[in-house]
matplotlib code that plots the C-alpha trace (Angstrom):
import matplotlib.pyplot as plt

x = [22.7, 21.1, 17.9, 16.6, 18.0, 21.4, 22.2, 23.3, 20.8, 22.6, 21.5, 20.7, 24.0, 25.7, 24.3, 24.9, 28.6, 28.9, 27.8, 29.5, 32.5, 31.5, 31.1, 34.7, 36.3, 34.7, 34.6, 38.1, 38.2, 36.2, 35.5, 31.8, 30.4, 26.8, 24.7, 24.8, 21.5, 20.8, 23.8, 24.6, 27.6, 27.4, 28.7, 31.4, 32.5, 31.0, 29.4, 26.4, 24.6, 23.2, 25.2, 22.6, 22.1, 18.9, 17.7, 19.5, 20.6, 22.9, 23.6, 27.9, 29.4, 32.8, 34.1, 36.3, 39.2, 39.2, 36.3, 39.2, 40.8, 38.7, 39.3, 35.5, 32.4, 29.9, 26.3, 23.1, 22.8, 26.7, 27.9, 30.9, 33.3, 34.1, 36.7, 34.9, 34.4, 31.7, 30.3, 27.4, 26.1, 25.6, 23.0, 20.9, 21.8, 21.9, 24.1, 26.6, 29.6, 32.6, 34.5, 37.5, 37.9, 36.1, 36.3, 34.3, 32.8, 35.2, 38.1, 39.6, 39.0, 40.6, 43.8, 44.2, 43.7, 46.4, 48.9, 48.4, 49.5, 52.4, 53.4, 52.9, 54.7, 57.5, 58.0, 58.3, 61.2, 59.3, 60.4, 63.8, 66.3, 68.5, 65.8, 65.2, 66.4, 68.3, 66.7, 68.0, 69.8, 69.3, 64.8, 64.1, 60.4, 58.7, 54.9, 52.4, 49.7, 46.6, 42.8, 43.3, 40.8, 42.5, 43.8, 47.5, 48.4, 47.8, 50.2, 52.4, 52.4, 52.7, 55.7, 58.0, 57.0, 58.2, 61.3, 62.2, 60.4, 62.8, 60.8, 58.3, 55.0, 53.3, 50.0, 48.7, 45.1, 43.0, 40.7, 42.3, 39.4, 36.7, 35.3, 37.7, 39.9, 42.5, 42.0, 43.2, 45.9, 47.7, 47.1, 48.0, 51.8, 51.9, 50.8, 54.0, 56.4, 55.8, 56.4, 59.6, 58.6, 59.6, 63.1, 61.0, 57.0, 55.2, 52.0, 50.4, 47.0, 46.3, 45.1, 42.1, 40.5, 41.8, 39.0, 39.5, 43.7, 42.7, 43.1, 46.8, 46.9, 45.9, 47.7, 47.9, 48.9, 51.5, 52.9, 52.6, 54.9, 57.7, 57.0, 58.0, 60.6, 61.5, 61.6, 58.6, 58.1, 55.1, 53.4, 50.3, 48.2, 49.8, 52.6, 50.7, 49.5, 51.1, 49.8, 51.5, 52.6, 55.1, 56.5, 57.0, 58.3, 61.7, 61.1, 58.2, 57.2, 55.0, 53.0, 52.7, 54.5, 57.3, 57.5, 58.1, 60.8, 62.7, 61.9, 63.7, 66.6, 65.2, 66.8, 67.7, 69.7, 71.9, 72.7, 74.2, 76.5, 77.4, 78.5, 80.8, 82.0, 82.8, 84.8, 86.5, 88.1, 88.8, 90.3, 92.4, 93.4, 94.8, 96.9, 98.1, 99.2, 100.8, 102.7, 103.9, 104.9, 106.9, 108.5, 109.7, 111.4, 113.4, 114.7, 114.9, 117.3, 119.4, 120.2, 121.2, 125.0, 127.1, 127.7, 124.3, 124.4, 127.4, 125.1, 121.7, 124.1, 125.4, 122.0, 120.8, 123.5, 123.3, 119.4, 120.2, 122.5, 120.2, 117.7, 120.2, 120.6, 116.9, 115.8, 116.4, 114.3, 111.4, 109.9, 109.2, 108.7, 106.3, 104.3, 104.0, 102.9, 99.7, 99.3, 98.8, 96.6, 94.7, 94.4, 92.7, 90.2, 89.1, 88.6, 86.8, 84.6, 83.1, 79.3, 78.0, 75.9, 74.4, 73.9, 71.8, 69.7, 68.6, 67.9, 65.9, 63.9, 63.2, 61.8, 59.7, 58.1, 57.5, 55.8, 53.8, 52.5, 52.1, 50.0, 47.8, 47.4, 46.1, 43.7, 42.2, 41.9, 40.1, 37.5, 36.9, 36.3, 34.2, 32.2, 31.6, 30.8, 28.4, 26.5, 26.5, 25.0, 22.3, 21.5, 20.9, 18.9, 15.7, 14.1, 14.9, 13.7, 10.5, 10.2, 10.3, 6.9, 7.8, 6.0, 7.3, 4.5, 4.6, 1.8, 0.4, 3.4, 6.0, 7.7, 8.4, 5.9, 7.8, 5.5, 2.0, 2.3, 2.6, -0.9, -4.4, -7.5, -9.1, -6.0, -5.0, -1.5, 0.2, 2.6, 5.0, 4.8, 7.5, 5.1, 3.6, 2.1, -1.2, -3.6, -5.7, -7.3, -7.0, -10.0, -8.6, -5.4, -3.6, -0.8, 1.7]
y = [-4.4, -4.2, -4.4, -2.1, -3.9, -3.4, -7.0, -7.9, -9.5, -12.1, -12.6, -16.2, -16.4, -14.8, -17.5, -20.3, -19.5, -19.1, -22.7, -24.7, -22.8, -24.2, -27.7, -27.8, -26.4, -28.8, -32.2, -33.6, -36.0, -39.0, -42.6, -42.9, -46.5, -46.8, -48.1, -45.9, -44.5, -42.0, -41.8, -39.2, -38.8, -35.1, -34.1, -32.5, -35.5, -34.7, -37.5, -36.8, -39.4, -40.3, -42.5, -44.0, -46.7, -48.0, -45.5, -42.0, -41.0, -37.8, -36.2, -36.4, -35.0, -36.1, -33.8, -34.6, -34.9, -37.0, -39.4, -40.2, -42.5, -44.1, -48.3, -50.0, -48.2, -47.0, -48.6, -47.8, -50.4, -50.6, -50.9, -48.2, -46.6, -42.9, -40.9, -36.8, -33.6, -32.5, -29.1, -27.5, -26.3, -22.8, -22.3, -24.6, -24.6, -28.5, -30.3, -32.8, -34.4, -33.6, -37.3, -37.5, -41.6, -44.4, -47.7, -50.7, -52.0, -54.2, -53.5, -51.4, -55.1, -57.1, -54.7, -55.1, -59.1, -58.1, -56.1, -59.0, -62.0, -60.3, -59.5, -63.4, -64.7, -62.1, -62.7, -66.6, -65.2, -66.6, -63.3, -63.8, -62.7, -65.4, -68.5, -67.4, -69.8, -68.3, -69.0, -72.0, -70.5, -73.1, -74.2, -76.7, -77.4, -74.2, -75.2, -72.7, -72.3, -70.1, -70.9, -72.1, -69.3, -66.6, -64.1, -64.4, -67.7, -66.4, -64.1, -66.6, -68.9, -65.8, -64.4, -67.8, -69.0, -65.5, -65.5, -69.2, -71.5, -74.8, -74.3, -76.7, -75.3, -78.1, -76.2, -77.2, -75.8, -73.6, -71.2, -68.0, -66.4, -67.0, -69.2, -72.6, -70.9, -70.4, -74.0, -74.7, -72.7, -74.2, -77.6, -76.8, -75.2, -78.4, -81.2, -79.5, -79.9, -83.2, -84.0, -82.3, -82.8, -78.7, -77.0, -73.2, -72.6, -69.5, -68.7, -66.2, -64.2, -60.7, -57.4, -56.8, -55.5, -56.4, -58.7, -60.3, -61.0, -62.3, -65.7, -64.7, -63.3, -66.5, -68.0, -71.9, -70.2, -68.4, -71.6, -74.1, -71.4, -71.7, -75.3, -75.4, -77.6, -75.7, -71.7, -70.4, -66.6, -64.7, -62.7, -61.4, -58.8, -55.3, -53.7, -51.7, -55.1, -56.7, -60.0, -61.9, -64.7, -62.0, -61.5, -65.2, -66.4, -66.4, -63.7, -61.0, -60.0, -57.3, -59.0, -62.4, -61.4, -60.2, -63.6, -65.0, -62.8, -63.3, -66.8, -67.6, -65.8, -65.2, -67.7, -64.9, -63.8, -66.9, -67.5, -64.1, -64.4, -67.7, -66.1, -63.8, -66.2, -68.4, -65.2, -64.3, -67.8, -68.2, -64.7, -65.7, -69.1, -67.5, -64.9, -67.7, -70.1, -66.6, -65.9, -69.7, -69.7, -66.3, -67.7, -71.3, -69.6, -66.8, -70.1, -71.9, -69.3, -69.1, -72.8, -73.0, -74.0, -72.5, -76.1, -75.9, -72.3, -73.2, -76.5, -74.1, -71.4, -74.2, -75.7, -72.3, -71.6, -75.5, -74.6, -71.1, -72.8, -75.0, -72.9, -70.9, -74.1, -74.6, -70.8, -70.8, -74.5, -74.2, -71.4, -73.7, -76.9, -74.6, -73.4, -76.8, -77.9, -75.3, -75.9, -80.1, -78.7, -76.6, -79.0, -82.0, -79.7, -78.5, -81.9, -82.7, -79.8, -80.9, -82.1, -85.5, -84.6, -88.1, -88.7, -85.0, -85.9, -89.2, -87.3, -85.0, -87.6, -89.3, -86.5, -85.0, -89.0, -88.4, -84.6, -86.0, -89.1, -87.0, -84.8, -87.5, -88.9, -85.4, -85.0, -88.4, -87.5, -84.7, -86.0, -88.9, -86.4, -83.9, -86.8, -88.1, -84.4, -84.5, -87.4, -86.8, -83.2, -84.5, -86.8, -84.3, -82.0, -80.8, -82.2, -85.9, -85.7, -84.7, -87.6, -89.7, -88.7, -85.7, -82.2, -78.9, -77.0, -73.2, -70.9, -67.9, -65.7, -68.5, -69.1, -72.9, -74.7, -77.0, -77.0, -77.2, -74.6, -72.5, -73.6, -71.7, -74.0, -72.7, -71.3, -72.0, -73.2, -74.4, -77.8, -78.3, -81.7, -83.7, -82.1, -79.6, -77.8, -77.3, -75.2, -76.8, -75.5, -77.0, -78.5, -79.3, -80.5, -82.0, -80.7, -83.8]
z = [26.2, 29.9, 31.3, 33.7, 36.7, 35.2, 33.9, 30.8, 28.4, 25.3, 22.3, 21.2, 19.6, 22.3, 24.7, 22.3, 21.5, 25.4, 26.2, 23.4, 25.1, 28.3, 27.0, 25.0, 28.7, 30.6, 28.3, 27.5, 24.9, 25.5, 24.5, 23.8, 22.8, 21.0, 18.3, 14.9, 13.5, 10.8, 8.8, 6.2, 4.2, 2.7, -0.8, 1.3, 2.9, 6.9, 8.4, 10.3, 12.1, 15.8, 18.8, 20.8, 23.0, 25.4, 26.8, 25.2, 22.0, 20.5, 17.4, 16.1, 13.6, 12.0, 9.7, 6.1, 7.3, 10.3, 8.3, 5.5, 8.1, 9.1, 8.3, 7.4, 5.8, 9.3, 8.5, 10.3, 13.2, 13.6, 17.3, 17.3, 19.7, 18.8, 20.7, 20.6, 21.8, 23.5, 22.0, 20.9, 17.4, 18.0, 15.0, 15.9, 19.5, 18.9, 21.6, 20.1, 19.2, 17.2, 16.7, 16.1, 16.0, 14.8, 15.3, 15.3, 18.7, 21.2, 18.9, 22.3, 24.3, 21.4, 21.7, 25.2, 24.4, 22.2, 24.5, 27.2, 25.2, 23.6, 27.1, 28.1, 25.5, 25.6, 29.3, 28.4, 25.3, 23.0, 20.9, 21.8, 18.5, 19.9, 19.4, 16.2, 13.2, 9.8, 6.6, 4.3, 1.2, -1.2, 0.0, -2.1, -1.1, 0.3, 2.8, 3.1, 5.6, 4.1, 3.0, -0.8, -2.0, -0.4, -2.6, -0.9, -2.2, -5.8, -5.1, -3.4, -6.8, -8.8, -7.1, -7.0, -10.6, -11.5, -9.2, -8.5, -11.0, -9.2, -6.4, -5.0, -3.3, -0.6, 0.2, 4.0, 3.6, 6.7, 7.5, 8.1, 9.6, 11.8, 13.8, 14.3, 12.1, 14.9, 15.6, 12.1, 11.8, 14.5, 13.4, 9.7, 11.3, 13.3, 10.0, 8.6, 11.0, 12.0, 8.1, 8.0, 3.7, 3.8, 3.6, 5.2, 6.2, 4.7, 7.2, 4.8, 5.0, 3.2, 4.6, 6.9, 10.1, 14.0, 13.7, 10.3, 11.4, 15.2, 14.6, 14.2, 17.8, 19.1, 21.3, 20.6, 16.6, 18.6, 20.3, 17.3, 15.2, 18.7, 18.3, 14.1, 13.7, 10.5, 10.0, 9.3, 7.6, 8.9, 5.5, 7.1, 6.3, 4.8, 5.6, 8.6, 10.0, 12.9, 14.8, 17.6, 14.5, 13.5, 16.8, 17.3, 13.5, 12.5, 10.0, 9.7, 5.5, 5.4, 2.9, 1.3, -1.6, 0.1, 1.9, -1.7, -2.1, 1.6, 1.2, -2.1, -4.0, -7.8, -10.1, -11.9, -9.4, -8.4, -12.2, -12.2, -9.1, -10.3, -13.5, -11.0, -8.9, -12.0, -14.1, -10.4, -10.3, -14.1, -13.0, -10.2, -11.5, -14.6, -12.7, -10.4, -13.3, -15.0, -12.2, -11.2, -15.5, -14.9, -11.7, -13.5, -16.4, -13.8, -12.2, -15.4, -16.2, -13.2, -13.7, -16.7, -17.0, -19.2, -21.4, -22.0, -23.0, -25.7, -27.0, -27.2, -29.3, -31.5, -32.5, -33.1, -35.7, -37.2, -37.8, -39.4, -41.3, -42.5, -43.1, -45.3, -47.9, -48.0, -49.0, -52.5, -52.7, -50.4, -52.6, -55.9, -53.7, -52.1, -55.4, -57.1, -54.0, -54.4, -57.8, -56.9, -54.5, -56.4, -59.3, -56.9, -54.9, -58.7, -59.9, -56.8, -57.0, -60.3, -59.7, -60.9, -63.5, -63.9, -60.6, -60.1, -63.2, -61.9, -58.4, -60.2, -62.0, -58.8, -57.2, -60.1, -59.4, -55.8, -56.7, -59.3, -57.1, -53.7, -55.9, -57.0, -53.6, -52.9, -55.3, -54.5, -51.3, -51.6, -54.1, -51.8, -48.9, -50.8, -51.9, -48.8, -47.4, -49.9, -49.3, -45.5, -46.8, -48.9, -45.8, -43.4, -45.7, -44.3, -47.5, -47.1, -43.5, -44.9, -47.0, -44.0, -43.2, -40.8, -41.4, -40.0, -38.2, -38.7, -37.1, -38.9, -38.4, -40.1, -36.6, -36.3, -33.6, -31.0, -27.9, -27.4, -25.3, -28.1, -29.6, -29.1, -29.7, -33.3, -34.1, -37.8, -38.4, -41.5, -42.2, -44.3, -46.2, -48.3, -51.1, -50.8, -48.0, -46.3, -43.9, -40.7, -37.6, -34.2, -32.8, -29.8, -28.4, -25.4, -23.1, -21.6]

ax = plt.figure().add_subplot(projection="3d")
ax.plot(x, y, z, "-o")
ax.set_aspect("equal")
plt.show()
C-alpha cells in the first residue's frame, strides 16, 4: 500500500514486527541488574514481571523453559541480575525483555571473589596433587567440622553406623553459614589439628546457593585446611557444588555421604577380603606343604639301600604271615567281643525306676506349692486393689463433707468463672442432693 506521494504506508503490525527486528539486531545479549516488581508465574510456566530500579522500570518475560533452571524462587522486591534480549512485543507494541538468566544480585561479584582467590592460592600450590596426603586405611577416630543441626551430619552418623559401626565420630561444632561462620570454620579445622585426637577430618556442609557455601571460599578456611596436620575430606554441598575447601583438601566427596564412604571401608567389606586373603593362604600353604611331602618321599626313595629294601620285604612277609595264623581266630574273638559289649551298654541303659519316682514326687511338691504361692498372691493383691478401690470411690469422698456442683445442664462446675449470679445450680451431697440459687459470689 502507498500514499499519494508514492511511499509506503505499514500497518501497525507491519511497523511493530519491523522494530522488535531492529531491537534483536542491534541489542546483543546483555547483563541487566534491578529490583523485581510484579511477578506472575502463568499456568504455562512464563514468568512475567518488571526490572526496575530508581528512576526507570521495564517489562521481561522469561519463558518455560529457560525459567526451569533457574536455582531460588524470584520474589517481588528481589535485587536480580538477568542476562536478555532486547525486543519488542509486537501485539501490544510493548517494549521488553526476553531473559534468558537469572540470578540473584552480586552473585557475578562473589564469582569473581571466587576466580581471584583460587588463582591466589593456586599460584602459592596450595592445590598442588603433590602436597596432598593419602587417606589412612585402617581411621580409627574420624573429626567432623559442621553445625550440629545441619542435616549433613545425620547423614554422616547414618552412613558410618551403616558402613563402619568400629568407627568413632569426635564432632567439632560451627556455623556453616553466615555471618562469623567463616571465622568458625577455620577455628573448628584448627581445634582438631592441634588435638591430633583424629586418624582423618570430614569438613561437611550440604547443598545450597553461592551465597549459602561462601564461607567455604574463604580464605583463612582455605589456609587452616593447608595448615591440617591430618587429611581432611572436603563433603560440601551437592555433587554440582564446588568451593575453594575442595581445591585445597586432600580429597573432594561430592556430598557428605560420599565422604562417609571415601573416608571408611564398610566393615562389611574388610571381613570379606579378609575371608580371601585368609582361603588364599590356607590355599597356598597347603600346596606348598603338598609339594615339600611329594619332594621328601622322591628322595626318601632314592636313598633307600638295598639292605633296607630286603629288611622292609622280610617284615612285610613276617606280618602276612602272621596275619595268616590269626584269620580263622579274630572272627569269634571278634563276635564275643560284641556280644560283651552289647550285653553292658543294655544293662546300662536300664532306667532307675526308684530314683524317677522319687523325682517325680518331688516335683508334683514343688507344682503344688508354687501353685499355692500363686493363688495367695493374687488374693492378697486383689484384696488390696480392692480396698485402694473402695478408697478412691467418688462416694467416700463425699462423705468427707465435699459436694459436687453441677449447673443446670449436668456439666461439673470447677471455676467461678463458669457461674452467673441468680443462676440455679444443683450439689451433690453424701446423701442426697439439692437445688440453690446464687445470690452473689466472688472471683479470686
Amino acid at each position: 500500500m502507498s500514499d499519494n506521494s508514492g511511499g509506503e504506508i505499514l500497518t501497525v503490525t507491519q511497523l511493530n514486527q519491523a522494530v522488535a527486528r531492529l531491537l534483536e539486531r542491534s541489542f546483543a545479549l546483555a547483563w541487566v541488574s534491578g529490583e523485581l516488581s510484579n511477578v506472575t508465574r502463568a499456568a504455562s510456566g512464563h514468568w512475567y514481571f518488571t526490572l526496575k530500579d530508581a528512576n526507570a522500570q521495564v517489562r521481561a518475560v522469561m519463558f518455560r523453559g529457560r525459567a526451569q533452571y533457574v536455582d531460588f524462587n524470584p520474589r517481588e522486591g528481589d535485587k536480580v541480575e538477568v542476562r536478555a534480549t532486547v525486543g519488542l512485543y509486537a501485539a501490544r507494541g510493548d517494549f521488553q525483555l526476553n531473559v534468558e538468566v537469572m540470578r540473584k544480585a552480586g552473585v557475578g561479584n562473589l564469582y569473581e571473589a571466587f576466580l581471584k582467590l583460587k588463582a591466589k592460592l593456586e599460584s602459592e600450590g596450595l592445590f598442588d596433587p603433590f602436597r596432598k596426603r593419602s587417606l589412612p586405611e585402617f581411621p580409627r577416630v574420624i573429626g567432623v567440622v559442621t553445625s550440629p543441626q545441619a542435616a549433613a551430619l545425620r547423614d554422616l552418623i547414618s552412613a558410618f553406623r551403616r558402613r563402619a559401626p568400629h568407627i568413632q565420630l569426635i564432632v567439632y561444632p560451627t556455623l556453616v553459614q553466615g555471618t562469623g561462620s567463616a571465622e568458625q570454620i577455620a577455628h573448628a579445622i584448627n581445634t582438631a589439628s592441634s588435638r591430633a585426637e583424629c586418624d582423618l577430618l570430614i569438613v561437611a556442609r550440604g547443598g545450597g546457593s553461592l551465597e549459602d557455601l561462601w564461607s567455604f571460599n574463604d580464605e583463612r578456611v582455605a589456609r587452616a585446611i593447608a595448615a591440617c596436620k591430618i587429611p581432611v575430606i572436603s563433603g560440601v554441598g551437592h555433587e554440582t557444588d564446588v568451593t575453594i575447601a575442595d581445591f585445597v583438601a586432600d580429597l573432594r566427596a561430592p556430598t557428605p555421604t560420599a565422604a562417609a564412604e571415601l573416608a571408611a571401608t564398610a566393615h562389611q567389606d574388610w571381613l570379606e577380603h579378609l575371608a580371601e586373603l585368609g582361603y588364599g593362604l590356607q590355599t597356598a600353604l597347603r600346596r606348598h606343604l603338598d609339594d615339600r611331602t611329594q619332594s621328601l618321599d622322591w628322595l626318601s626313595r632314592r636313598l633307600q639301600s638295598p639292605t633296607a629294601a630286603v629288611r622292609q620285604h622280610e617284615l612285610r612277609l613276617a606280618a602276612l604271615q602272621t596275619r595268616l595264623r590269626h584269620a580263622g581266630k579274630a572272627p569269634l574273638a571278634q563276635l564275643r567281643f560284641t556280644l560283651t559289649e552289647r550285653s553292658r551298654q543294655l544293662w546300662h541303659g536300664l532306667p532307675n525306676t526308684v530314683l524317677l519316682r522319687a523325682q517325680l514326687a518331688a516335683r508334683s511338691r514343688q507344682i503344688s506349692t508354687g501353685f499355692a504361692k500363686i493363688r495367695a498372691t493374687a488374693a492378697h493383691r486383689r484384696e488390696s486393689l480392692r480396698a485402694q478401690l473402695e478408697l478412691l470411690a467418688p462416694q467416700r469422698t463425699l462423705e468427707r463433707g465435699y459436694a459436687i456442683v453441677q449447673d443446670a445442664e449436668g456439666r461439673i462446675l470447677r471455676d467461678t468463672a463458669d457461674l452467673a449470679q441468680h443462676e440455679s445450680i444443683e450439689l451433690r451431697l453424701a446423701k442426697g442432693q439439692a437445688q440453690i440459687k446464687i445470690a452473689k459470689f466472688s472471683q479470686q
